[in-house]
Each structure stands twice: as structure tokens, then as C-alpha cells.
KEPA-222145 format. One record per residue (C-alpha): x, y, z. Coordinates in pm, whole numbers, plus 50000, padded with zeros to 5 digits. Example, Ala and Ser with C-alpha at 12.3 -4.5 7.8 and 13.67 -1.06 7.14 Angstrom:
2
512304955050780;513674989450714;
! end
This chain:
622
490234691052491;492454674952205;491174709052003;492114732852262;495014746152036;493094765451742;494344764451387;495534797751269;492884806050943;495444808850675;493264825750422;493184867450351;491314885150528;487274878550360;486574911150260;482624909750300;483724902250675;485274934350662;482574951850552;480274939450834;482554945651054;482934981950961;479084981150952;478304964651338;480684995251475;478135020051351;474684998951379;474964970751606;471224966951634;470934962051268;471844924551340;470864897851454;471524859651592;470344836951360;471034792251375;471754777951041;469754749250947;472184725550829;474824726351100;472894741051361;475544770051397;474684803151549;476124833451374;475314870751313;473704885751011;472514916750942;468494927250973;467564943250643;464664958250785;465974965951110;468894985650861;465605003950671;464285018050975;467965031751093;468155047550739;465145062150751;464005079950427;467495075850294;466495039450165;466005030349771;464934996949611;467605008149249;463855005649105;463665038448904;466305061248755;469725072648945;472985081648914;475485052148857;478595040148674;478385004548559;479744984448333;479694944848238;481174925748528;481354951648778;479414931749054;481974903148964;485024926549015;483334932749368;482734899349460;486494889849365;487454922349582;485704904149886;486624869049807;489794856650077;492514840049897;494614806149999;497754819549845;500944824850017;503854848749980;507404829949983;510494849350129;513444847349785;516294854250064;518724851049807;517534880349541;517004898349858;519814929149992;520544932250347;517844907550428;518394910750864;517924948950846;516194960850585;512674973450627;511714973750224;509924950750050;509904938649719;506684915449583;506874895249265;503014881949155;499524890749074;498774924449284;494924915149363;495964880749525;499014903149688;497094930049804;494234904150017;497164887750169;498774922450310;495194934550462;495504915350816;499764928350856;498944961650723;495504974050708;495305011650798;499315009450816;499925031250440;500935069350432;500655069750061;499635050949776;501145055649405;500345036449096;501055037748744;498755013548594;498295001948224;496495036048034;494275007547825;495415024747502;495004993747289;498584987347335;498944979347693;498624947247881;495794942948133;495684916648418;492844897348300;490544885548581;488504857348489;485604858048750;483734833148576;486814808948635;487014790548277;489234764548171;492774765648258;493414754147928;491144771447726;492504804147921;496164792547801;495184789947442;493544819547434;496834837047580;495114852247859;497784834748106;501494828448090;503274793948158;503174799848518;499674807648541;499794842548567;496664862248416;497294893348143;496764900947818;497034926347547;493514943147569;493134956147220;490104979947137;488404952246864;487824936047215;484094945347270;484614946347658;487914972047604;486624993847865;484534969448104;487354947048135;490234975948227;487224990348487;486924957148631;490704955348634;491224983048850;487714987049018;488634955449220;492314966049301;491734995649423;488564982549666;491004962349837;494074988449864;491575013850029;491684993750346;495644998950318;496025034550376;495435054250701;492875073550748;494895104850681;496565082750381;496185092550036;496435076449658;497925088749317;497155072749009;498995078848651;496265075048388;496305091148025;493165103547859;491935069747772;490655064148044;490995096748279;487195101548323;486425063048381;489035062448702;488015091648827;484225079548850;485305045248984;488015066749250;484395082949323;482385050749407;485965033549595;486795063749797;483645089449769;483665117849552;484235145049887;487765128449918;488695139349583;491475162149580;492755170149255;493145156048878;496825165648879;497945172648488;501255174548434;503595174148169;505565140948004;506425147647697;508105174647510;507725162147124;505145175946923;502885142946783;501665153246406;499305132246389;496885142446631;494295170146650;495855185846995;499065170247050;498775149447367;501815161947586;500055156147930;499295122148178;497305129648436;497175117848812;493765111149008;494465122549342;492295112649628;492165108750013;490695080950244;489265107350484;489585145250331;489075155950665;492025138450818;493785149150543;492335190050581;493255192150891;497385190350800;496605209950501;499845235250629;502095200350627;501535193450283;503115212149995;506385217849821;509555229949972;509525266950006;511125292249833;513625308250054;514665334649836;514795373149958;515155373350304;517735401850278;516945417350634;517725410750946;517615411451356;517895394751685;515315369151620;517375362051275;516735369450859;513625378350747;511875398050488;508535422250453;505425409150391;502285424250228;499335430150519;496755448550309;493905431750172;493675426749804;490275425749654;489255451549926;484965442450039;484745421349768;487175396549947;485165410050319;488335426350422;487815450050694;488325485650623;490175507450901;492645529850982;496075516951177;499575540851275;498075567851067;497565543550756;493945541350609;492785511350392;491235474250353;493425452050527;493765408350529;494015409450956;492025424251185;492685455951420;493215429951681;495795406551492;497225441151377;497725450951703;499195419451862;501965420851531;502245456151697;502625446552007;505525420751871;507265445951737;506305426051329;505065459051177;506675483750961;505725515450817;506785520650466;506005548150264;502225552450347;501725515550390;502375486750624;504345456950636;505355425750864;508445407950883;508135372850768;510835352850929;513015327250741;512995301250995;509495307350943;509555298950588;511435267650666;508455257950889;506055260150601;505015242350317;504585258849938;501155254349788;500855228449525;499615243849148;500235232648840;502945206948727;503345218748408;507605222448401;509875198048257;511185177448548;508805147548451;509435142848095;509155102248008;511935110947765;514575125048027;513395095448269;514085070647964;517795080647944;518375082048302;517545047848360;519895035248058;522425052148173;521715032348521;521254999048365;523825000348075;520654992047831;517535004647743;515674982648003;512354995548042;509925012147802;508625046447944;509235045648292;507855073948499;510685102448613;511865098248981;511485137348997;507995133748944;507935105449288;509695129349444;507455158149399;504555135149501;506465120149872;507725158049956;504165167349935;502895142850139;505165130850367;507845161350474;506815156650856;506135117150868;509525109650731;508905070450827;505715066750666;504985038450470;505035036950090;502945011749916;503195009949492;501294976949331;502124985748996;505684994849031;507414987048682;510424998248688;510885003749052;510845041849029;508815043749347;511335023649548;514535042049366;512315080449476;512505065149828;515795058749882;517015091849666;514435113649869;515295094350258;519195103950149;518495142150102;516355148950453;517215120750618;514175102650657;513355067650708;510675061550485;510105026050372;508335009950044;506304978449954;506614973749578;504344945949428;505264934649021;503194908448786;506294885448691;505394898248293;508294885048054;510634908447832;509624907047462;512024878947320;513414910647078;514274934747345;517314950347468;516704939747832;516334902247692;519604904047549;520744918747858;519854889748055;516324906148233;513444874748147;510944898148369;510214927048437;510724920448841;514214910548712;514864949048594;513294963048893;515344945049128;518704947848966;517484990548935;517194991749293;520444976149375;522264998249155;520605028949241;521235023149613;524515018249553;525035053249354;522945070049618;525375056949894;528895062949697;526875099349581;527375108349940;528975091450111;528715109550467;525565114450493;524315075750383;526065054350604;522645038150723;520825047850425;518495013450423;519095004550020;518094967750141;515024950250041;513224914850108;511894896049818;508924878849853;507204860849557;503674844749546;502394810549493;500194784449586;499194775949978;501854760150175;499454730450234;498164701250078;494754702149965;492994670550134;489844668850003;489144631649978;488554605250228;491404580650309;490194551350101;490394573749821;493954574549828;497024550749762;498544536750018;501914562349995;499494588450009;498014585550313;500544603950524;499154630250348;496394629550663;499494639450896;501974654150731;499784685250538;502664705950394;503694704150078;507424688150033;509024715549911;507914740750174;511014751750431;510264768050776;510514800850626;508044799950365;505664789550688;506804813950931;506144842350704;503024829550554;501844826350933;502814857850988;500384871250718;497824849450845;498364863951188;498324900751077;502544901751171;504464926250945;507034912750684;509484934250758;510334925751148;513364912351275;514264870751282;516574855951504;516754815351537;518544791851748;518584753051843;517604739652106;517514700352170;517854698151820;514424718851769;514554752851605;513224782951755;512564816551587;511834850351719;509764878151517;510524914651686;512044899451997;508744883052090;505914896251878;505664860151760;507574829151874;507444797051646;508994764751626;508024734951390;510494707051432;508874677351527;509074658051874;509384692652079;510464690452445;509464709652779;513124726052748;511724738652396;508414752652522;510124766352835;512814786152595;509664797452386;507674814452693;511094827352839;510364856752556;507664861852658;505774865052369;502654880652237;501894852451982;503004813451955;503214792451665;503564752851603;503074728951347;500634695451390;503874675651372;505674692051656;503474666251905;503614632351916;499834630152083;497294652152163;497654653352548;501384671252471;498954701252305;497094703352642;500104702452858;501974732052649;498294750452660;498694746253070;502584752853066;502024787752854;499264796653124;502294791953388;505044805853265;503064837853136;500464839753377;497914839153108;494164830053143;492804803952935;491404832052688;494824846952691;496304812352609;493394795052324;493984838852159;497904837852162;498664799352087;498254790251726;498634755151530;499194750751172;
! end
């Protein structure tokens, strides 16, 4: 019984988990129950040929030839995808704005670590997806992922990390793995963001022509080539470059869906605003205008062919849907021809369909001066136009104005700046989870001598300041604009790594055994790594208060209730379970002996009339 309180797993989610998960909900009789040899352990694995037979004739050995996109350390990039991570993200209350309310979030470190760690608090929880990774033109850096985990030193030397151990590099085409290593780059990224979005969720991805047809096959392979939607071109520059065959004026943006036919199906939500020009009529029902009902392209298009109110000709309805417009009193004869009335309040109900984006809202140049003028400097190198953000959320998210936004290559911060310009114009209540490699400011650069040493140092300072022009804009109509956002940055497990056996260590070491959290680790930094762990939100509400000189907090009014002062009391426990909460959260220290963990196990079952499977899935130990 002195276990009966499990530890919480404090790793990411293991991704090949995931996949067998996802694969036991649509063949459970492909597995098995199989007893390891060594430990004697029962667990479940899959039966290959039981799997074979399910398939059928759609079964191949990757014997002969097929169609495939590969490149040197693909299978690598996978397994990294899959592999959990023991890394933590630390709440930075004091870079943060409006900490207690705000439902943003801001994410300084390596976006593959960050992305594993947000799969248990928000898998299946994004609306939309936009990136604006490096383009890999020889210029660019890349995050370098060394799968084959070489020397830290030799990987410091060779300038592939910074001081703080943080992997990128310039990824210059004399490299012979130029492409391979960019693929690998973003082939693993994007295998763990999938799991992010919901299934009606979507993804845009800036890319130049570097490497425009390399995404797009690995988009294929991450999210299946029937959930591509469009290779958006559109235009970002209006400067003629000499020195090319075909000036290159364009970027493009891979656009793809998790499920197309999630998507499909709200095909008449998504669009542009509409144009509400012309509606120069007008009756009891309101303003509206005529609309064409013929059927252009005649039998070629399989329009019917009939006469209607003395009118012959190929027409886009039916005689039926004529005659209900009839019968509504929506037709109009005009000079040998019909018409409907097409409503404005209609219109307003509509969405315009997307074409071409080939106008000069996005230029790089105009979004280049906008942001100096913002910042006082010339902070940022090419960021992307907010118009062009804007275009992109207005599509996708005019009727799920509190969808989530989720950008782990943010730069600049344009996505979180489009968010809070776009929620002040309709009203919404959209939110944003930006995620930034802590990359350093050339030593020679105007946002050095500014005072920026990152680039998650611009970002943050551009989102304060443009929150603040947004509000004083308009006033009115942005009183509870949320401009706040939490910082969190990432770094290395909370815990002490006890791998040895206690005559291995000094004697002032050994309290390592009992005391397993690093020194410098506050209650915060565990509550919201916990919180991870336990698949809780970052964004929730805290409260805390004392009690018997114990402190208690409260995620969400009782989504989870933790304490980890030492020497806890019944008076503690009973404040805990007077929340009633879903989850509850102590540290080893908080008992003196192991019977106290059976008798809060027994007072939990009380006071919340839980079973004992309620209480060993709700009660957690770190």
C-alpha cells in the first residue's frame, strides 16, 4: 500500500504510443498480450500477421519499386517525432502582461521539444496552424537536429549550438545534406503539430521556391495528399530583381487540412468578407439587389432547359426551386429575362470565395516599415505583413471567433499582433500560442543597439506595443480586448536525475534520494510543468492561499488542486477536497511517512465519494 499514490509520468506524450493508440481504435484484434522475458511484464503489442490478414491485398514488403519521398535521415526525423521528452516549460511571470487573465501564450525554446510537451494539454484543441519557417535559401538558419546525439562539445565547435545549448545553424548549400537536413527539420515538426489541430483544423506554411515542391510532398506523407487544399501564391515583393531569369516576386503558402472532409463540410463558413456593394433596392424584408438565375454554359454545364412566366431558356435552378422563389415572391421579370432578389443581410451571412492573392496588401517591404515605425528601429529582417494573417484567420475562423491559434515559428510575433488587431475589429476572442528559438541579434544590428539580445526579446516588446495602439486606436470598443500574454520558456526537467546508487554519492548528496527537485525550482515552475504532464491547459486561472502555513493552489476553480509544502495537515487535505476537484497534486515531501499517503488516499474517497479507481486516477505524486 505505501505505492497507492501513483507518480504523475512527467515525460511528453511518447508519440509511438500515440500511434498505437490511434491504431487499437480501428483494429483491436490486431494485438495481442504478450509477457516480457526480463521483467515478466504483460503488455500489448501489435500482431503483424494478424494486421496482414485485416489488410488484405493492400499489404507490401517496400521490396520492388514505389512511389516515395526520402531523403538521408528521414527515419531519424521520425523516430525523434515519436521520442517523449523530459523537458519542462517554466512560467517568466515577470516578462509576462496581465498574467491572472490573459488567455495568450508566449513560448521561448526549441519548437520540437515545445511542441511534445503541448500534445497531452492540447491535442486536437488547434483551429489553425500558421508558420513561416526558414525558406533554406543558403542564407537562413535551420534548427539542426542531431539524431545521432554527438558530442556536446564537438557540436559547440562546430557552431551547430549556441551557449545555452540551443541547436541551429546557417545551412549553406556547400553543405552536401542542404536539402536532407531542412526535410528532416521540418518533416519531424510538423508530425508532431498534426496531432494539435482539430479535426476540422487546418495549417499554412510560408515557403519560397527553394523548397516549395519538397514541403508540399512531405505536407503529403504528414497529412495525406486528399487534405491538400491549395498552394496559395501570393505576392511579397514589388521590386524588380535584375539578376534573375524571372524575377521572383512571389512566396508561396502550402495549405492543408487534417480531415478535408471536416473541413468540406463548412466550405460556405470559409472565405473572405463579402462585397456588399450594389444593393440599391429595396422592401419589407430590407435592401437587396437582382441576381442572375439563368444558366451560363447552357447543356454543356447540364443546365436544364425550360420555359418559366413566359421566359424560354437554360436555367442554374430547377422548375421546382424556380417555383418555390415564385412562390416567395424572389422573382422578377426583366426585359425578357428573370431575376431574384439577393438580400443584403444575406450577403452578410456569406462568405466570398478565396482566388488569387496576387494584390499588394502583403508586400515584405510595406510590413518592414510598419514594424519600424512600431519599434522605433529596424528590429526584424523581413517580417511577414499582418494583412496577410489577417486574410488567412478571416478565412478560417469568421464563425469560431474563440478558436485557438497556434504559430511555432513566430519571428516577429506577427501572428500574435493579427490576433489581437483582427479580435478588436469583430469582436472575437480568439487566442494564440506563439513558440520562438531564443536565436541572438547579429552583434551589428539595429535591434542590438536597441537593446533586443533575441529575437523572443523583439517579439515580446512588439506585442506589448501593438496591444497598446490597438487599445488607445479604439478605445470603446477594446476595453477587454485580452493584449495579455504568459511567458513560458523551456529548460531542463524540474528533477534531479538519480541514476546512481547511494554509495556512489558523497555524503551531502544523499538527500538527493528525498529531496528530487532541483534547488532552484519554485512551486510554479512545478505546478505548470504538472499541469503539462497531466494534459491541464496553460492558460487557466490560479488562485493560492495558506493554510496552516501550507500553500494551496487552484487551476480553473478545481480542475486541479495542488499543494507541495512539506508536513501537510488533515485541515490542508480537507481545504483541498472542499473544491472538489477533478485532479490532486502533491510532492514526495509533503508526508512525513508513508501511512499519511494512505490516509489522504482514504480521506479523498470520503470527502468526494470516490471509488478507489476514482481516487489511485485523480490523486497524483511528484
Amino acid at each position: 500500500m505505501t505505492d497507492i499514490l501513483k507518480h504523475l509520468d512527467l515525460n511528453s506524450a511518447d508519440g509511438t504510443q500515440l500511434n498505437l493508440d490511434a491504431l487499437y481504435q480501428i483494429a483491436p484484434s490486431a494485438f495481442t498480450e504478450v509477457r516480457d522475458d526480463k521483467t515478466g511484464e504483460i503488455s500489448r503489442k501489435v500482431n503483424f500477421e494478424v494486421l496482414r490478414r485485416l489488410l488484405g491485398d493492400y499489404v507490401t514488403d517496400g521490396d520492388g519499386e514505389m512511389y516515395q519521398f526520402t531523403w538521408v535521415g528521414k527515419n531519424a526525423a521520425r523516430a525523434e517525432a515519436a521520442k517523449p521528452t523530459d523537458k519542462t516549460l517554466r512560467p517568466v511571470v515577470e516578462d509576462s502582461v496581465d498574467w491572472d487573465n490573459t488567455k495568450n501564450i508566449y513560448i521561448e525554446g526549441d519548437n520540437l521539444e515545445v511542441l511534445k510537451l503541448l500534445q497531452r494539454s492540447y491535442m486536437g484543441k488547434v483551429k489553425m496552424i500558421y508558420i513561416d519557417p526558414p525558406y533554406n535559401t543558403g542564407n537562413d538558419f535551420v534548427y539542426h537536429d542531431d539524431f545521432a546525439l554527438t558530442a556536446a562539445e564537438e557540436d559547440f565547435k562546430a557552431g551547430n549550438v549556441d551557449e545555452l545549448g540551443y541547436r541551429f545553424r546557417k545551412n549553406s548549400d556547400t553543405n552536401g545534406k542542404f536539402h536532407s537536413d531542412w526535410c528532416s527539420m521540418i518533416y519531424s515538426r510538423l508530425l508532431v503539430a498534426r496531432s494539435l489541430l482539430t479535426e476540422d483544423g487546418v495549417i499554412f506554411i510560408s515557403i519560397g521556391d527553394d523548397e516549395n515542391a519538397n514541403l508540399i510532398k512531405i505536407c503529403d506523407e504528414v497529412f495525406g495528399e486528399h487534405n491538400f487544399i491549395a498552394d496559395i501564391c501570393h505576392k511579397h515583393r514589388a521590386s524588380v530583381s535584375n539578376d534573375r531569369i524571372i524575377s521572383e516576386n512571389h512566396n508561396h503558402i502550402a495549405f492543408y487540412a487534417k480531415e478535408i472532409n471536416e473541413v468540406f463540410a463548412q466550405q460556405k463558413n470559409i472565405g473572405e468578407d463579402p462585397v456588399l456593394d450594389g444593393f440599391d433596392r429595396e422592401d419589407d424584408k430590407g435592401k437587396y439587389k437582382l441576381a442572375p438565375v439563368d444558366g451560363p454554359g447552357g447543356a454543356k454545364k447540364g443546365n436544364p432547359f425550360y420555359e418559366f412566366m413566359g421566359v424560354e431558356g437554360y436555367w442554374r435552378y430547377s422548375k421546382e426551386t424556380m417555383q418555390k422563389l415564385y412562390d416567395n415572391g424572389l422573382l422578377i421579370v426583366t426585359e425578357n429575362n428573370l431575376q431574384k432578389k439577393y438580400y443584403e443581410e444575406q450577403a452578410r451571412q456569406s462568405r466570398k470565395k478565396v482566388t488569387t492573392w496576387w494584390d499588394t496588401d502583403f508586400l515584405t517591404s510595406s510590413a518592414t516599415s510598419y514594424l519600424q515605425k512600431l519599434m522605433g528601429c529596424k528590429a526584424f529582417d523581413n517580417p511577414k505583413s499582418i494583412n496577410l494573417l489577417i486574410r488567412m484567420l478571416k478565412m478560417m475562423t469568421h464563425f469560431d471567433k474563440d478558436a485557438l491559434i497556434l504559430d511555432f515559428f513566430s519571428g516577429s510575433a506577427t501572428t500574435a499582433h493579427a490576433v489581437m488587431q483582427l479580435n478588436a475589429e469583430d469582436g472575437g476572442n480568439r487566442r494564440y500560442i506563439c513558440v520562438q528559438l531564443p536565436e541572438e541579434t547579429p552583434e551589428d544590428s539595429e535591434a542590438r543597439k536597441a537593446g533586443y539580445a533575441t529575437i523572443p526579446e523583439i517579439a515580446k516588446e512588439r506585442i506589448r506595443r501593438s496591444g497598446a495602439k490597438i487599445k488607445a486606436d479604439s478605445p470603446l470598443t477594446t476595453q477587454n480586448l485580452d493584449t495579455g500574454f504568459r511567458v513560458y520558456r523551456l529548460d531542463e526537467s524540474n528533477y534531479e536525475k538519480v541514476s546512481l546508487s547511494p554509495k556512489e554519492y558523497k555524503q551531502d548528496q544523499l538527500d538527493l534520494f528525498a529531496y528530487n527537485i532541483k534547488r532552484d525550482r519554485t512551486d510554479l515552475d512545478l505546478l505548470y510543468g504538472s499541469m503539462l504532464a497531466w494534459g491541464v491547459r496553460l492558460d487557466l486561472p490560479l488562485q493560492a492561499e495558506t493554510m496552516d502555513g501550507c500553500t494551496i493552489y487552484t487551476v480553473n476553480e478545481g480542475d486541479l488542486v495542488a499543494c507541495f509544502s512539506e508536513g501537510i495537515t488533515d485541515k490542508v487535505v480537507t481545504a483541498m477536497a472542499d473544491k472538489s476537484p477533478l485532479r490532486v497534486l502533491f510532492r514526495d515531501a509533503c508526508f512525513k511517512e508513508d501511512a499519511q499517503k494512505i490516509n489522504i488516499y482514504e480521506q479523498f474517497k470520503q470527502f468526494l465519494d470516490w471509488s478507489d479507481n476514482d481516487a489511485f486516477n485523480n490523486i497524483r505524486v511528484i
